[in-house]
C-alpha positions as CSV (number, residue, x, y, z in Angstrom):
1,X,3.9,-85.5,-19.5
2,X,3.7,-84.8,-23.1
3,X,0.3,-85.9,-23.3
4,X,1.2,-89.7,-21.7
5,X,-0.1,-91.2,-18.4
6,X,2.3,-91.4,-15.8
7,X,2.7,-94.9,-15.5
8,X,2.8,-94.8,-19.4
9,X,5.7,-92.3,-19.5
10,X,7.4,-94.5,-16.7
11,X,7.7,-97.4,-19.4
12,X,8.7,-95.0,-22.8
13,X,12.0,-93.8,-20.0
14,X,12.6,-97.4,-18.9
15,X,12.6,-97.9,-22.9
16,X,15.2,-95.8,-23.3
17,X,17.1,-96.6,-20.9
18,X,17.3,-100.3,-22.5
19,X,17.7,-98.9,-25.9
20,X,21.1,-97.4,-25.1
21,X,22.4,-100.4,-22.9
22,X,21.1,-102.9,-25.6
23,X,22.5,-100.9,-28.4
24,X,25.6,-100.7,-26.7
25,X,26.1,-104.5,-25.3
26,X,24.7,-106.5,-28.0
27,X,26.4,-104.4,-30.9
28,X,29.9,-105.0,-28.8
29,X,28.5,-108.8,-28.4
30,X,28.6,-109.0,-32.0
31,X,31.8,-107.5,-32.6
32,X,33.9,-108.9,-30.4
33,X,32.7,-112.4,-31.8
34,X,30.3,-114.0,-30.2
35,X,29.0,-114.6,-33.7
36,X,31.4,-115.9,-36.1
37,X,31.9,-112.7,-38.0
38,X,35.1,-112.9,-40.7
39,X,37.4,-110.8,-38.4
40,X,36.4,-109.6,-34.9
41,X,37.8,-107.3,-32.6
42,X,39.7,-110.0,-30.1
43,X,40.5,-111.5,-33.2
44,X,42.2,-108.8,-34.6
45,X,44.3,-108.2,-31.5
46,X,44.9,-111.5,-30.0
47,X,48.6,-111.6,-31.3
48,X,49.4,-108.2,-30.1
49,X,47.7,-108.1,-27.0
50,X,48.7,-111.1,-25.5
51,X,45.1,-113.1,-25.2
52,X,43.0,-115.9,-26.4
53,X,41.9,-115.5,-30.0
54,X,38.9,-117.3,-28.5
55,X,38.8,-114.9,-25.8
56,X,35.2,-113.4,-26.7
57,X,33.7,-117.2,-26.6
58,X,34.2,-117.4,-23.7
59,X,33.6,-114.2,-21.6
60,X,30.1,-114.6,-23.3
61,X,29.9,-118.5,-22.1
62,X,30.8,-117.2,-18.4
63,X,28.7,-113.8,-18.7
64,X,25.5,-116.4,-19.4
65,X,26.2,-119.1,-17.2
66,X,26.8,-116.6,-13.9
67,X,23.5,-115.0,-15.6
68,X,21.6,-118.4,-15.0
69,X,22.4,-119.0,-11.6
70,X,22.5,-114.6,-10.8
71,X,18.4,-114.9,-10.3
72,X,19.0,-116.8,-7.0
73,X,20.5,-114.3,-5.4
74,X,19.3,-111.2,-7.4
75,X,15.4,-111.8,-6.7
76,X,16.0,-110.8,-2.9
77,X,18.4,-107.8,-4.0
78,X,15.5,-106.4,-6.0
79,X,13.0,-106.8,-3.4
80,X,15.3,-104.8,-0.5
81,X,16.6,-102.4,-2.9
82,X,13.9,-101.7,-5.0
83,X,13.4,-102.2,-9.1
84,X,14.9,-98.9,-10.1
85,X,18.5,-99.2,-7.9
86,X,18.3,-102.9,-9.1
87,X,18.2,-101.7,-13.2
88,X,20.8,-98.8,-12.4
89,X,23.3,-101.4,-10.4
90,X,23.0,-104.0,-13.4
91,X,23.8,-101.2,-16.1
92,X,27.1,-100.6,-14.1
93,X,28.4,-104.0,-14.1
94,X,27.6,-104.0,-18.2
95,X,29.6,-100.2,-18.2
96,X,32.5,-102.8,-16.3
97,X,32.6,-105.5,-18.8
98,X,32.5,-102.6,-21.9
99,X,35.6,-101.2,-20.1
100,X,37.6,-104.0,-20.3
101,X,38.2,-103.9,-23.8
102,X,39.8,-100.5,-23.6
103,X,42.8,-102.3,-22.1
104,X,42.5,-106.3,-23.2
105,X,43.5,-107.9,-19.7
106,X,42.5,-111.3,-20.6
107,X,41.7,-111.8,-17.0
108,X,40.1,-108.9,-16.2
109,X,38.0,-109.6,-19.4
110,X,36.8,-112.4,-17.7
111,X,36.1,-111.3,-14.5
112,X,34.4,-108.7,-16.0
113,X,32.2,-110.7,-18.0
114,X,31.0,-112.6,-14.5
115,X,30.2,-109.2,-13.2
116,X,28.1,-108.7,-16.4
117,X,26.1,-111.7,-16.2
118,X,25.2,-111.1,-12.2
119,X,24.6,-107.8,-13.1
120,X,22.4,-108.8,-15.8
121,X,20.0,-111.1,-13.5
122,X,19.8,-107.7,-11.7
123,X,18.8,-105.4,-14.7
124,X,16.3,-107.7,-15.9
125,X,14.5,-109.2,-12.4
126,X,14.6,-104.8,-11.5
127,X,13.1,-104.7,-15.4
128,X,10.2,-106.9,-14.9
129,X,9.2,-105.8,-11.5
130,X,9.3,-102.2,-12.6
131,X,6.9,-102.8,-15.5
132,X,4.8,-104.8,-13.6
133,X,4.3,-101.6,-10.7
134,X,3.1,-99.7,-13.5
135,X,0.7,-101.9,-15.4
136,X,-3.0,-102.4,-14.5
137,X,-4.4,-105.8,-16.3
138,X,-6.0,-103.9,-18.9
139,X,-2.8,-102.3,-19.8
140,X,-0.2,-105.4,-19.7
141,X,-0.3,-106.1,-22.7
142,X,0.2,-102.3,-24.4
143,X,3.2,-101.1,-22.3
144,X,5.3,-104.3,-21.9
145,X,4.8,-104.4,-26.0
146,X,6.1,-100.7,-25.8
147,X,8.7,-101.3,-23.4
148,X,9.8,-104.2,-25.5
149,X,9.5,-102.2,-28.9
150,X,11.9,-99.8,-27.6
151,X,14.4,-101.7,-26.7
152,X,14.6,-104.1,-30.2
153,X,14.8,-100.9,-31.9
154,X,18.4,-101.2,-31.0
155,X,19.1,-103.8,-33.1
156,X,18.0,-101.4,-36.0
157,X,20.5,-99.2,-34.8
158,X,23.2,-101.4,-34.0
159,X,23.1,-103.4,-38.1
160,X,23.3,-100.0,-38.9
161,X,26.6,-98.9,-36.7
162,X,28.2,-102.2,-37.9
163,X,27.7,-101.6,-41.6
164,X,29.2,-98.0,-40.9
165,X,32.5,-99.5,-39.1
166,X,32.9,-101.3,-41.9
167,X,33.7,-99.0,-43.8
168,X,36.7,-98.0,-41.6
169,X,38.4,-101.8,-41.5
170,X,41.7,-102.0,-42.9
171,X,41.7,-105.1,-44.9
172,X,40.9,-108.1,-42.3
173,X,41.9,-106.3,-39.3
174,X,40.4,-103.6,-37.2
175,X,43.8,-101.2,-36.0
176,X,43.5,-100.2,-32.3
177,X,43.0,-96.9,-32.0
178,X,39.8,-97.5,-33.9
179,X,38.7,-100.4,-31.6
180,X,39.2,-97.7,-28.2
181,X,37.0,-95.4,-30.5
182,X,34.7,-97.9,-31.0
183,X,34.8,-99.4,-27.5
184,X,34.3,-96.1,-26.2
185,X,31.4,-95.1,-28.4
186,X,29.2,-98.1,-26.3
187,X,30.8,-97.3,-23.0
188,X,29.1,-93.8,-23.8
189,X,25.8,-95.3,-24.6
190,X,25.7,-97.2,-21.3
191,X,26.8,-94.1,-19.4
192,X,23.8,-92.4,-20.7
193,X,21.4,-95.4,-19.8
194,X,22.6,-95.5,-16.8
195,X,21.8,-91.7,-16.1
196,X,18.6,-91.9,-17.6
197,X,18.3,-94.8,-15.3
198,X,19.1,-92.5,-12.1
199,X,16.1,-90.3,-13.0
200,X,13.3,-93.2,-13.2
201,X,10.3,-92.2,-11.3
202,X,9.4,-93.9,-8.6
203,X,6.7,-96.9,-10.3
204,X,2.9,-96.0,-9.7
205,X,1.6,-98.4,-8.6
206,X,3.6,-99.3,-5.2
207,X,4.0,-102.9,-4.1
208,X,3.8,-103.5,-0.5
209,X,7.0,-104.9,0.7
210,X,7.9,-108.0,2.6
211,X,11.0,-108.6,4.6
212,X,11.4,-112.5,3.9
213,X,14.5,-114.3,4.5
214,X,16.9,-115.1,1.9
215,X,16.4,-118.9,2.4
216,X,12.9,-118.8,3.1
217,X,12.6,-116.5,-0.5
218,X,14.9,-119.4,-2.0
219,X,12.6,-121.9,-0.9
220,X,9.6,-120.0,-2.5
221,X,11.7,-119.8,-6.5
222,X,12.3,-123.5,-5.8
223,X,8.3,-124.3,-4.7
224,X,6.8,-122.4,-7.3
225,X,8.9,-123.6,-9.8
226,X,6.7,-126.9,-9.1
227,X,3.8,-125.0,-9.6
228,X,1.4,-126.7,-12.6
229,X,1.7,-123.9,-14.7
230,X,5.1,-123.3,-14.9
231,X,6.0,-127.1,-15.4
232,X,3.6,-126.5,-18.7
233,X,5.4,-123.0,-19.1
234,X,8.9,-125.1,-18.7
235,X,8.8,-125.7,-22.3
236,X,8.3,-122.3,-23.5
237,X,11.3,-121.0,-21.6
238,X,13.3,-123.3,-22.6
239,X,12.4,-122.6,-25.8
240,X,12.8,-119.1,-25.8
241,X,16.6,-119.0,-24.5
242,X,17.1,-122.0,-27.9
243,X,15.7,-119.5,-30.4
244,X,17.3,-116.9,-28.5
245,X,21.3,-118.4,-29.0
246,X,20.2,-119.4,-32.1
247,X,19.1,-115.9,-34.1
248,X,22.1,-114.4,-31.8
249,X,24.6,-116.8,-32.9
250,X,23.8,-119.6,-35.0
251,X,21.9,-117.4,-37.8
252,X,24.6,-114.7,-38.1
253,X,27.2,-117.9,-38.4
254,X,25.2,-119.3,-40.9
255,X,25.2,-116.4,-43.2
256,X,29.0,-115.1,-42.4
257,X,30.0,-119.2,-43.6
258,X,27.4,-119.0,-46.7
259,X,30.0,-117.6,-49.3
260,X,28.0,-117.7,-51.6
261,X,25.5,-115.0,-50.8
262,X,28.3,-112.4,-51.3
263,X,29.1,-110.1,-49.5
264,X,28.4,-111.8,-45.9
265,X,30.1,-109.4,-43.4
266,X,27.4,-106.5,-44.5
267,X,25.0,-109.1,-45.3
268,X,25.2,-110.2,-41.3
269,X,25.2,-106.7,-40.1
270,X,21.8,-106.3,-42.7
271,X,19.9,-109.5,-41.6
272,X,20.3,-108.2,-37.7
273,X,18.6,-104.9,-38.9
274,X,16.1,-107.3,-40.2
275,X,15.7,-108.8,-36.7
276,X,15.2,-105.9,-35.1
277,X,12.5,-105.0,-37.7
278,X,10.3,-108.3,-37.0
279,X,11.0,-107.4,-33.4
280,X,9.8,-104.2,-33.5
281,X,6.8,-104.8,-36.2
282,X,6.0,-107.3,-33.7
283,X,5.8,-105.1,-30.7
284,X,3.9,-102.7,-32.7
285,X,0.9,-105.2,-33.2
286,X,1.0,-106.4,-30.1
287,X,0.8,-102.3,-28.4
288,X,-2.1,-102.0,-31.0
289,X,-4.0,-104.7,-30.2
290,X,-3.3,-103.7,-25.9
291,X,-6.0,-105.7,-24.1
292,X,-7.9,-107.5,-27.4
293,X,-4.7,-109.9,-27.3
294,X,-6.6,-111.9,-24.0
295,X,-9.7,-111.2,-26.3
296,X,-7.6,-112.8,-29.1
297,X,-6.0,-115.6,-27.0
298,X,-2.6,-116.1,-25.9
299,X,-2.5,-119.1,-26.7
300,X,-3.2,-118.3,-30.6
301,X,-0.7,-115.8,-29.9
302,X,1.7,-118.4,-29.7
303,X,0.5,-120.2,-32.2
304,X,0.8,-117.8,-34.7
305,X,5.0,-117.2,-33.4
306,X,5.4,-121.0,-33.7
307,X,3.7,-121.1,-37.1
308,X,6.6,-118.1,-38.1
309,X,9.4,-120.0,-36.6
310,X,8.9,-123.4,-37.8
311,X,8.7,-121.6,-41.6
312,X,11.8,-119.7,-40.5
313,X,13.6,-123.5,-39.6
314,X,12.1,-124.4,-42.6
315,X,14.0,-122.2,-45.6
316,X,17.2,-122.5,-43.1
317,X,16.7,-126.7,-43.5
318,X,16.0,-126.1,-47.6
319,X,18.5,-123.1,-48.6
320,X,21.6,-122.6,-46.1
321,X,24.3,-125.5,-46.4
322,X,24.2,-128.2,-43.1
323,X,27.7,-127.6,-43.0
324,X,27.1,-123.5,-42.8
325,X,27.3,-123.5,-38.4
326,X,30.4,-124.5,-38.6
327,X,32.4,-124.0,-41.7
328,X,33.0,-121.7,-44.2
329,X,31.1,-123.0,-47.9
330,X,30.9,-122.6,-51.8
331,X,27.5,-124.1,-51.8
332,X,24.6,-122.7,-52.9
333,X,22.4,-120.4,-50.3
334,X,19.8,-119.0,-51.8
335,X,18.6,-115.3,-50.4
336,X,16.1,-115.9,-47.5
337,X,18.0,-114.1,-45.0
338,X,15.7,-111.2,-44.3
339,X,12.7,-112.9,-44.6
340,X,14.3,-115.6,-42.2
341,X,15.5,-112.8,-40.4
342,X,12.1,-110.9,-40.2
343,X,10.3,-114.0,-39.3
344,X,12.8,-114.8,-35.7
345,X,12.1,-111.4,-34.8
346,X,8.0,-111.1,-34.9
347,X,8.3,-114.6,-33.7
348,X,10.8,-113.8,-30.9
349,X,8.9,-111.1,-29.6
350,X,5.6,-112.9,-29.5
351,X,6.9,-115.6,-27.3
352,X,8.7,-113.2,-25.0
353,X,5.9,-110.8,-24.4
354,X,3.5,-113.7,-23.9
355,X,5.8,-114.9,-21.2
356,X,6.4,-111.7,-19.5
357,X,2.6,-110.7,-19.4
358,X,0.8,-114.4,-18.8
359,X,3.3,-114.9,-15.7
360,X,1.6,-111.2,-14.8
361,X,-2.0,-112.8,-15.2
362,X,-1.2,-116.0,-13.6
363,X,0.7,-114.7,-10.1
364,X,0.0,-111.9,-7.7
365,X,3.3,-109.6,-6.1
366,X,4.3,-111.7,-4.3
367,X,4.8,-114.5,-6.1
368,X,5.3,-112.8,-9.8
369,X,8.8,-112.0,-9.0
370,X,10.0,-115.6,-8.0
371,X,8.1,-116.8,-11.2
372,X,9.9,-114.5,-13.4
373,X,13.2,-115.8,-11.5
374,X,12.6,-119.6,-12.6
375,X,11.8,-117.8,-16.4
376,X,14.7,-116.0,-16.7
377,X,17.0,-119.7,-14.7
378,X,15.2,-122.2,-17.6
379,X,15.6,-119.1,-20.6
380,X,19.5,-118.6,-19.7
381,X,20.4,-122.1,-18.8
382,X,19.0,-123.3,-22.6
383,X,21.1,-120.4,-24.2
384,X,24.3,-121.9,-22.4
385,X,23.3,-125.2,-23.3
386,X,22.9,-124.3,-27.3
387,X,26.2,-122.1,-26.9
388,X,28.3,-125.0,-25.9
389,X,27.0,-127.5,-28.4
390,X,26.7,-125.0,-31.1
391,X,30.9,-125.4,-31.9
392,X,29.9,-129.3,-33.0
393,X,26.3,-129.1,-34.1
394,X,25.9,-128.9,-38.3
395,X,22.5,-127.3,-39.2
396,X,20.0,-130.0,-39.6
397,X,21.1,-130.8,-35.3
398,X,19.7,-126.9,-34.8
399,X,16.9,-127.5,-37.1
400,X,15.5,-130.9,-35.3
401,X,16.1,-129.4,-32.2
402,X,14.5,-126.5,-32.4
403,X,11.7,-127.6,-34.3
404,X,11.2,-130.2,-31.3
405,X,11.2,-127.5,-28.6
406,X,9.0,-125.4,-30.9
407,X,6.1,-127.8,-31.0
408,X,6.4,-128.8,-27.7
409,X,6.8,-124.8,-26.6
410,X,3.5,-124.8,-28.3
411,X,1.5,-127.7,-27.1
412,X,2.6,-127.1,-23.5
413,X,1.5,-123.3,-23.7
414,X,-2.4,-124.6,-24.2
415,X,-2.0,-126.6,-21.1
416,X,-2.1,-123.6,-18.9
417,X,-4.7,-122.4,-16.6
418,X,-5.0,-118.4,-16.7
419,X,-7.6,-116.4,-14.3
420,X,-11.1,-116.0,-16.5
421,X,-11.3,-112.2,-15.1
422,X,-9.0,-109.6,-14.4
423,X,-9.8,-106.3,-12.6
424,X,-9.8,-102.9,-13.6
425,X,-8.1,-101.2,-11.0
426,X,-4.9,-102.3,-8.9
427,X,-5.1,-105.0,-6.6
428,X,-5.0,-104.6,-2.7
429,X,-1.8,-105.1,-2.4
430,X,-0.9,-102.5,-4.9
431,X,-0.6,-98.8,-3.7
432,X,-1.3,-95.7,-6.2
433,X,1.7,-93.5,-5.9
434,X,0.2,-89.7,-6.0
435,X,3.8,-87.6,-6.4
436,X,5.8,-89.3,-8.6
């Protein structure tokens, strides 16, 4: 179809379908306050509405925490119910949690959130297997850069839609009816994804399909998480859910409390578009380079993302006040935002995609799934972790923590073992799919 491979056009529709849900989820993340943006949406209504001002804290601390422990239980969902009705079930439970905000139940907000973060564990084990059903090894490396690429474009989109709402806020307050309109704009978005979801084709490459027990399958996520190479990948996930929370959370904090680089509510909304352009500039180099990157090395892969990141932690340490995480401040910070910005995203995306695709190399069907589970447990549980301490932590804490994960990420990485050959066609155990 329009000139692309089937398996190919398989990915660019999975794309879409996680451009509109992360446009819609992560631009409502930001809104509603899970970064410390002047005035946010619960903010704005807590009075009048009868909730928590610090509502939106903590539906995002319970939406990741039932997230982390969600792969147990989603991992066997995926296998009986297959990648495609796994991604369309998990875009529901977001469509749930975007509803809530129509009406402001505190406790349906938070139930809602729950049902986001089990619903989550769903979209993104259903995610990873359906990529991997239409990957041969010598195209990894291209479509889950692709897949990847499409999705961070969103961030693009959403600094964008922010900067725009802007516009409409009356003084330090958003009024209602524009927060329905708002609310209902992403509730849209997810809608779409989810019909765009509906219509995924079956992958192309089949797995064959094993009936195993749910607490024989448990067993296997806790056994392979013992595995050699994941105890050397153990770091790098961890790693990845730090630098996750903190260009999610900490970074937009920093620049909303840095009063003196201006304007810092359009300044925020700016340095995520800048995010979402490393992201994307970083998918882009990776889809270009397709196969040369095992010719390359992953491990100088990751390398190279440590090398941006450390640099990144670097300007934050020198130019953003050690008081800016938690605090509004008159001090001096200098403007590094969109290179800092610029340099989280390439570097973001490198360590992601090098974790998707060496788990690929590493384990066969019938493992790869449970390996991806105990990625996605260690990459949740560390964004909880940096959520929860981020309310105490001034900026030198992020920076000597992160920078400690960050070598260790990196060191760690060259301790694994990856298969010397890969084959051109699929495996046994993979079927070609001829009517898709």
């Amino acid at each position: 179809m329009f000139g692309l491979s089937q398996p190919t056009w398989n990915i660019c529709q999975l794309g879409a379908v996680f451009f509109f849900n992360f446009f819609s989820f992560f631009t409502l993340c930001k809104f509603i306050g899970t970064t410390a943006l002047s005035q946010t949406l619960i903010e704005s209504v807590a009075e009048t509405e009868g909730i928590n001002r610090h509502a939106g804290y903590y539906s995002a601390f319970l939406t990741y925490l039932v997230f982390t422990v969600g792969h147990f239980v989603a991992t066997p969902i995926v296998e009986i119910i297959s990648p495609k009705w796994s991604i369309v079930s998990g875009l529901v439970g977001y469509a749930m949690f975007e509803a809530a905000f129509l009406w402001m139940n505190e406790y349906f907000l938070y139930f809602s959130a729950a049902c986001a973060g089990f619903s989550g564990s769903l979209l993104w084990t259903g995610q990873f297997d359906y990529l991997a059903q239409n990957c041969q090894p010598h195209t990894l490396d291209r479509n889950s850069s692709n897949l990847w690429g499409l999705s961070q474009i969103s961030l693009i989109f959403g600094g964008a839609y922010l900067l725009m709402l802007y516009r409409f806020q009356t003084g330090n307050e958003f009024q209602m009816p524009l927060i329905r309109t708002v609310i209902l704009s992403f509730l849209v978005c997810t809608l779409v994804s989810i019909v765009i979801g509906f219509f995924l084709p079956k992958p192309h490459y089949r797995a064959e399909r094993y009936q195993v027990p749910y607490l024989k399958h448990l067993c296997e996520i806790v056994k392979i998480s013992f595995d050699r190479n994941l105890l050397f990948l153990l770091s790098t996930f961890l790693y990845t859910g730090m630098e996750l929370s903190f260009y999610s959370v900490v970074f937009p904090t920093m620049v909303s409390f840095t009063k003196a680089l201006g304007n810092t509510r359009d300044l925020n909304a700016i340095s995520s578009i800048f995010v979402g352009i490393g992201n994307v500039s970083g998918c882009f180099a990776l889809s270009v380079l397709g196969a040369r990157v095992r010719e390359i090395g992953r491990k100088k892969m990751v390398l190279f993302a440590a090398v941006l990141h450390m640099t990144c932690f670097l300007l934050a340490f020198l130019m953003f006040p050690n008081e800016s995480p938690l605090q509004p401040t008159d001090e001096i910070g200098p403007y590094v935002v969109f290179i800092s910005g610029f340099f989280l995203g390439v570097g973001d995306t490198i360590f992601n995609q090098q974790c998707y695709t060496i788990l690929s190399d590493i384990y066969d069907h019938d493992k790869r799934i449970e390996a991806f589970a105990v990625y996605r447990f260690y990459q949740s549980a560390a964004s909880c972790v940096v959520m929860f301490y981020s309310a105490q932590a001034l900026l030198k804490t992020h920076i000597i923590i992160l920078s400690t994960f960050c070598v260790l990420a990196t060191v760690t990485f060259f301790g694994i073992r990856v298969p010397e050959k890969y084959p051109v066609t699929p495996s046994a155990e993979m079927l070609e799919v001829k009517e898709c």
